[in-house]
C-alpha positions as CSV (number, residue, x, y, z in Angstrom):
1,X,74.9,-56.6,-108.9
2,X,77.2,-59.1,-110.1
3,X,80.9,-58.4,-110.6
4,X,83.9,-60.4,-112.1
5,X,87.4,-59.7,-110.9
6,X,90.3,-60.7,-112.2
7,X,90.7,-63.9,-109.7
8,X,87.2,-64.9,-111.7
9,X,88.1,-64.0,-114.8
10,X,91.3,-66.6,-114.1
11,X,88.7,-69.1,-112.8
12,X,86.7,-68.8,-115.7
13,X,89.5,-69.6,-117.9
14,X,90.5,-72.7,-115.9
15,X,86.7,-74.0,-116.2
16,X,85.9,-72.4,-119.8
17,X,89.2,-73.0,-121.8
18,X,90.2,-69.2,-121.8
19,X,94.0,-68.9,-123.1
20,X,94.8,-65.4,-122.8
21,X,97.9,-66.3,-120.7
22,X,99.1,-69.0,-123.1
23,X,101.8,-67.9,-125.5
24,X,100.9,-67.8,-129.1
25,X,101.3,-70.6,-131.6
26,X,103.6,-69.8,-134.6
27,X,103.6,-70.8,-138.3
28,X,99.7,-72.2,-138.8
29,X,98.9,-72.1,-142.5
30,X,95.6,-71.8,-142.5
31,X,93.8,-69.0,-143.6
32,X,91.6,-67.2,-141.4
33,X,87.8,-67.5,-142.5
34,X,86.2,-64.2,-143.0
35,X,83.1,-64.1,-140.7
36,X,80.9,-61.7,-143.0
37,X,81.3,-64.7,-145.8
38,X,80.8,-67.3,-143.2
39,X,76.8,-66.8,-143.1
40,X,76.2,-67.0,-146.4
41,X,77.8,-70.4,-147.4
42,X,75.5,-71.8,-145.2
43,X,72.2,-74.4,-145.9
44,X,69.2,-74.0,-144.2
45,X,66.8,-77.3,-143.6
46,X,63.0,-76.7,-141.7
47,X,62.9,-78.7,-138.7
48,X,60.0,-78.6,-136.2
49,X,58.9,-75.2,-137.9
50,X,62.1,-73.1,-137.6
51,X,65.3,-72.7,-139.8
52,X,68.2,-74.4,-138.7
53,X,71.8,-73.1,-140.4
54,X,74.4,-75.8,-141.2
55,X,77.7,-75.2,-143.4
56,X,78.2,-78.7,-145.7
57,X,81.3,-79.7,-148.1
58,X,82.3,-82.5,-149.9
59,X,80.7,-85.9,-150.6
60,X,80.8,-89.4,-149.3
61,X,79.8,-90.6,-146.0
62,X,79.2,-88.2,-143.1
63,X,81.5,-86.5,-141.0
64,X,79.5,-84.4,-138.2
65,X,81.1,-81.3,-136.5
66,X,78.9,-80.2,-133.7
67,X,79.7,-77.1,-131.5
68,X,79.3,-76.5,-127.8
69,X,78.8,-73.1,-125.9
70,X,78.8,-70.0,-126.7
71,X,80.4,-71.1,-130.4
72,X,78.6,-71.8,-133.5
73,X,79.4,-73.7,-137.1
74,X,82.2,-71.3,-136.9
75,X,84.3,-73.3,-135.1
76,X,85.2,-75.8,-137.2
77,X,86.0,-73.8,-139.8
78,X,89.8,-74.3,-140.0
79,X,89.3,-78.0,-139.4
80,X,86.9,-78.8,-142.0
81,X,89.4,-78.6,-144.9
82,X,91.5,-81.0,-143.7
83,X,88.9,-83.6,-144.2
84,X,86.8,-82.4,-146.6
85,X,88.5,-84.8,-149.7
86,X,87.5,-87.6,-146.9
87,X,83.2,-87.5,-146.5
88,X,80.3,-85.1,-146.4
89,X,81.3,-82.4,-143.8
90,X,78.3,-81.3,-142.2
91,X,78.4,-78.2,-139.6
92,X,75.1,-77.3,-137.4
93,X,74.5,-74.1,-135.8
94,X,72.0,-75.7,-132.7
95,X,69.0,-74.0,-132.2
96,X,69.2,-70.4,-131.0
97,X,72.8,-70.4,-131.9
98,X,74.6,-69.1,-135.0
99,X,72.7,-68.9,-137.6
100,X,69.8,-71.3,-136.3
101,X,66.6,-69.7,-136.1
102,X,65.8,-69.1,-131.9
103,X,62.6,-71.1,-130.0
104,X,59.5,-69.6,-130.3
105,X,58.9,-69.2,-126.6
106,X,62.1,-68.4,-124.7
107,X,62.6,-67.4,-121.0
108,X,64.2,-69.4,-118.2
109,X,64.0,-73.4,-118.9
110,X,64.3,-73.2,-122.8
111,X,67.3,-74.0,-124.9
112,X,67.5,-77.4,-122.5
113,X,69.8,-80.3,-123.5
114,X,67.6,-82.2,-124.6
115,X,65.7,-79.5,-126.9
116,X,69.2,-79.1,-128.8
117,X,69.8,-82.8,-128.7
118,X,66.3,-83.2,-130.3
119,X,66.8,-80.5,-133.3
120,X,70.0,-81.8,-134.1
121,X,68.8,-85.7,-134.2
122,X,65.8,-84.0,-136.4
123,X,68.3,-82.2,-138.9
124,X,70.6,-84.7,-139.2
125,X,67.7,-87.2,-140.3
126,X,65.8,-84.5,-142.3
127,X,69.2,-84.2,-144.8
128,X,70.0,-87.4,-144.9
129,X,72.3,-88.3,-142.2
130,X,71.6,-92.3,-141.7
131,X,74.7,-94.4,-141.9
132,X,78.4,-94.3,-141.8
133,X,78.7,-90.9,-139.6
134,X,81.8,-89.6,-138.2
135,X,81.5,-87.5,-135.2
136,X,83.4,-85.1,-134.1
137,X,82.4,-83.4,-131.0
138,X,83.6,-80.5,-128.5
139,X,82.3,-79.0,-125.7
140,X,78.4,-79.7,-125.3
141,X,78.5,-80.9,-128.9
142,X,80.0,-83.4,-127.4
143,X,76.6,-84.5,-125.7
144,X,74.0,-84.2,-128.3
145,X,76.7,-86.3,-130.2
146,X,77.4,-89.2,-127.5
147,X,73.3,-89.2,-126.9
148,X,73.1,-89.6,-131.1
149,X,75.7,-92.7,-130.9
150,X,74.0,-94.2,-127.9
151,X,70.7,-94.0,-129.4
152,X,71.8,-94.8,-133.2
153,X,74.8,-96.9,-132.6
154,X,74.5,-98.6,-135.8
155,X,74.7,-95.6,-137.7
156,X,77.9,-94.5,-136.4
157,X,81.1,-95.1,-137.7
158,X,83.7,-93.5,-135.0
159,X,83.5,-90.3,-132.5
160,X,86.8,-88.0,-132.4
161,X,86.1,-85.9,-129.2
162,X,87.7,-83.0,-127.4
163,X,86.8,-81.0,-124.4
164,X,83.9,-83.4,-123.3
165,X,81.2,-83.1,-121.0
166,X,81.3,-86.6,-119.0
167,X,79.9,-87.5,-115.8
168,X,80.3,-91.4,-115.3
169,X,78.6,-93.1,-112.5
170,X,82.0,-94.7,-111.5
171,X,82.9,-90.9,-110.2
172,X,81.9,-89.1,-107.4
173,X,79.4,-86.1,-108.6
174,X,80.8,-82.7,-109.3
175,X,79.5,-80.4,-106.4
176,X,77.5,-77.3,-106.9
177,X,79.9,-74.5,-107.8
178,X,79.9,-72.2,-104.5
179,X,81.9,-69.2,-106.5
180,X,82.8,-67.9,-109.7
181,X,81.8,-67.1,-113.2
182,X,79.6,-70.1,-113.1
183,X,78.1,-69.9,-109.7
184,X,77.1,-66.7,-110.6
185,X,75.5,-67.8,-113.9
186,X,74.1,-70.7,-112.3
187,X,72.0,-68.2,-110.2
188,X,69.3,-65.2,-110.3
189,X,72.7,-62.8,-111.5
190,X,73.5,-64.6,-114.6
191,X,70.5,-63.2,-116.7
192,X,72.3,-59.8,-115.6
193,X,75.8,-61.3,-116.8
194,X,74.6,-62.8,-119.4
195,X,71.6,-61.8,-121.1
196,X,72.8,-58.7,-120.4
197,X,76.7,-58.1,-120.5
198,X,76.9,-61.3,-122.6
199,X,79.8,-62.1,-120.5
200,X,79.9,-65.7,-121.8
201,X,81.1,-64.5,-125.1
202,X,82.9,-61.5,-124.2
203,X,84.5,-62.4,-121.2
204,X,85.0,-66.1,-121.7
205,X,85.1,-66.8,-125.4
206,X,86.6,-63.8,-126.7
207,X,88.4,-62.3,-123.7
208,X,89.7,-65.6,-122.8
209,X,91.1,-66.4,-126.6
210,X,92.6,-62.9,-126.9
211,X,95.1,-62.8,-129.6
212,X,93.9,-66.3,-131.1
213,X,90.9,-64.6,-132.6
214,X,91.2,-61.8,-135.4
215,X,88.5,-58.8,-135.3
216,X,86.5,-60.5,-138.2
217,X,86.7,-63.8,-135.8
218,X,85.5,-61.4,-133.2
219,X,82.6,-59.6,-135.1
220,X,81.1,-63.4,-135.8
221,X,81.1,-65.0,-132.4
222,X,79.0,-61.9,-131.1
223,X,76.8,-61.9,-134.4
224,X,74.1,-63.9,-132.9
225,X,74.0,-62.0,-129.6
226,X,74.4,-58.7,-130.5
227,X,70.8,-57.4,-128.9
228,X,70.4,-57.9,-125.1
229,X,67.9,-59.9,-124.1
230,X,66.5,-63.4,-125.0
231,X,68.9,-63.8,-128.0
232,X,71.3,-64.7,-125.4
233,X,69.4,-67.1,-123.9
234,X,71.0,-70.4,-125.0
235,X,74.4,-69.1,-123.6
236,X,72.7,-68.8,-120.1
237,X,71.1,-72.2,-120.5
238,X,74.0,-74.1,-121.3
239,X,75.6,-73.0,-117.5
240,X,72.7,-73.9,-116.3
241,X,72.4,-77.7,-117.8
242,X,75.8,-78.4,-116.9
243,X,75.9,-81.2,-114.2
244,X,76.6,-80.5,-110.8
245,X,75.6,-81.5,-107.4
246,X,73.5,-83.7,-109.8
247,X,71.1,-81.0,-110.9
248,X,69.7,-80.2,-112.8
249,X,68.4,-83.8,-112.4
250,X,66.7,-84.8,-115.8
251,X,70.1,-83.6,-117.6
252,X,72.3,-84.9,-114.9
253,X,70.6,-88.4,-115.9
254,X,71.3,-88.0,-119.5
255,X,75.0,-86.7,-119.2
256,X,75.8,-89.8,-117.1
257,X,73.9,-92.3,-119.7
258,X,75.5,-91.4,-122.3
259,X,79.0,-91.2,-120.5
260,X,78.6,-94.6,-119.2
261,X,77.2,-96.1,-122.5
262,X,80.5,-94.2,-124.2
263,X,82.9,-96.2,-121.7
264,X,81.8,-99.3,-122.7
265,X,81.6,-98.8,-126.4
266,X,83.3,-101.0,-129.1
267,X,82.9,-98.0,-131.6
268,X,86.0,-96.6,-132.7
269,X,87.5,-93.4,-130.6
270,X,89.9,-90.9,-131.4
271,X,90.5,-89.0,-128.3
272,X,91.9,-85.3,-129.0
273,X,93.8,-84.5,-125.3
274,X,94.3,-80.8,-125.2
275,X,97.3,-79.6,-123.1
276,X,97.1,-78.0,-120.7
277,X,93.0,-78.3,-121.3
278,X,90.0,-77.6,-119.1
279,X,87.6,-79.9,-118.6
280,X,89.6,-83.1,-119.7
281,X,93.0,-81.9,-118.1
282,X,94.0,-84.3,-114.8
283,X,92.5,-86.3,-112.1
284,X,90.3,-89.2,-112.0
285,X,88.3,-88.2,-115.3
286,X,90.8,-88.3,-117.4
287,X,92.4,-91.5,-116.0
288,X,88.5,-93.0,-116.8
289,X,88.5,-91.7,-120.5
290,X,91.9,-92.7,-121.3
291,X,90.3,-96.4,-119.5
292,X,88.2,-96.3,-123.2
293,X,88.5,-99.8,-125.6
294,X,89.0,-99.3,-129.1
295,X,90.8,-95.5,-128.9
296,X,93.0,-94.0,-130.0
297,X,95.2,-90.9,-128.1
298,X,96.8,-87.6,-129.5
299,X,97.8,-84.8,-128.0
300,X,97.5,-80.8,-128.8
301,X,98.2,-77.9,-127.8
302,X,95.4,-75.7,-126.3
303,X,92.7,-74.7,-124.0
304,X,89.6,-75.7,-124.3
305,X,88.3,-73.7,-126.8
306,X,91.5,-75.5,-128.8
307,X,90.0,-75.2,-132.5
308,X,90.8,-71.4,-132.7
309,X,94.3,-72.6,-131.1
310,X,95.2,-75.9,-132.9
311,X,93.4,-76.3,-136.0
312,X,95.9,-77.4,-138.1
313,X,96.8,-80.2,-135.4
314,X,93.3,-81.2,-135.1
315,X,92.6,-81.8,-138.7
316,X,95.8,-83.5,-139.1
317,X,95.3,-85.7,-136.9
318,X,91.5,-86.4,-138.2
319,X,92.9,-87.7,-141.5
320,X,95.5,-90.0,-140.1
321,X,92.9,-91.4,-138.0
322,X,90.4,-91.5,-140.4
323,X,92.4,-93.2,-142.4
324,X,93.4,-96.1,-140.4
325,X,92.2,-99.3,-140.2
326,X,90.4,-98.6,-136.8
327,X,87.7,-96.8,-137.9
């Protein structure tokens, strides 16, 4: 049986953005969402027979949030009013996730990459979403959104990104992770952990943000996983796609296509560093992404689930970028 200590927990936090140990940030204006209202200003557009959930505002051309693991739609909910006056906000819940209708057949092997990457391309094109997107991208949203601009370059307009998932062939693979939270979800214990302790979004997402989330921000994260079991199945999978020792080796390939297509890119970047950060902290990855033509660099404060930290920083700095001449 599987058990997390605090040395784990700590690792986990380092790895997943937990911020329980960061001090709290004063004076943010923005109103908490309510989570119970949340659900119900949602859209709902039929793609490859199931109901996938999206939150839209405001008109103009498209600005695309897309959410990583374990979040949903929900994420970007403090960020989206800075930039509504600007485009057509457009928040997904991916398949499985949020409001999203789950895959007909689950079990080990679904909720793959490349079956979220492929929903998402199909809902985006099913409401409309052909020319002049924005993207703004987190986590593994941050994939399906890279694979999008690399396949439909010409329909992009600029990617803001935060927390990425990169794995350029100019860097030595990521090794296997040998202990830990994700060792452990990475093998025959995580359907324990997390299909059935949902540790990913207790321990990580909600343990790990503490104080940064309010009970109703809380009572919406574990909304979609609230019955053991398959419902939790994408936040397994996700663990599980994530690149290292280059396997899983049909996502491994993608990850590092679209990162190397990404670092040679004309498009226009706005590069959201989080301090102190997770994934795009230090070291030889971030020295590559801040190697990027045609980006621009800010800086907040955060972890790497930094919308619940920074929102107000975020969206601030989406306008002024926004409204440059670069993009």
């Amino acid at each position: 049986m599987f058990k997390f200590n605090r040395r784990n927990l700590m690792q986990a936090a380092v790895i997943a953005g937990g911020v329980a140990t960061l001090p709290l940030a004063v004076g943010s204006k923005t109103a908490q969402a309510q989570g119970s209202s949340w659900a119900a200003q949602k859209k709902k557009a039929r793609v490859r027979g199931l109901e996938m959930a999206y939150y839209e505002t405001g008109t103009g051309d498209p600005i695309v949030f897309l959410h990583g693991n374990p979040t949903s739609s929900y994420l970007w909910r403090n960020i989206i009013p800075h930039v509504q006056h600007l485009g057509r906000c457009i928040a997904p819940d991916l398949v499985g996730m949020g409001d999203s209708d789950p895959l007909p057949n689950g079990g080990p092997g679904a909720y793959k990459f490349s079956v979220h990457r492929d929903y998402i391309f199909e809902l985006l094109e099913t409401i409309g979403v052909t020319e002049r997107v924005t993207l703004v991208i987190h986590d593994w949203g941050s994939g399906i959104g890279l694979s999008y601009a690399q396949r439909y370059t010409d329909r992009v307009r600029g990617i803001a990104y935060m927390e990425a998932i990169l794995t350029p062939s100019a860097l030595p693979v990521i090794p296997e992770p040998s202990q830990g939270p994700f060792a452990i979800f990475r093998s025959p214990q995580g359907e324990e952990a997390v299909l059935q302790k949902n540790v990913f979004v207790e321990q990580i997402l909600i343990g790990g943000l503490g104080y940064y989330l309010s009970d109703a921000d809380k009572a919406e994260y574990r909304r979609p996983y609230l019955q053991a079991g398959e419902s939790r199945r994408p936040t397994l999978t996700w663990p599980r796609e994530l690149p290292r020792g280059g396997n899983p080796s049909d996502t491994a390939q993608l990850v590092t296509s679209y990162s190397d297509w990404f670092a040679d890119s004309q498009l226009p970047k706005l590069f959201i560093r989080v301090n102190p950060g997770a994934i795009l902290r230090s070291g030889p990855l971030l020295d590559f992404v801040r190697g990027f033509d045609n980006q621009q660099e800010v800086t907040v404060f955060g972890s790497h689930f930094v919308q619940e930290i920074s929102p107000d920083a975020i969206g601030r700095a989406l306008v002024e970028w926004m409204g440059s001449e670069a993009v």
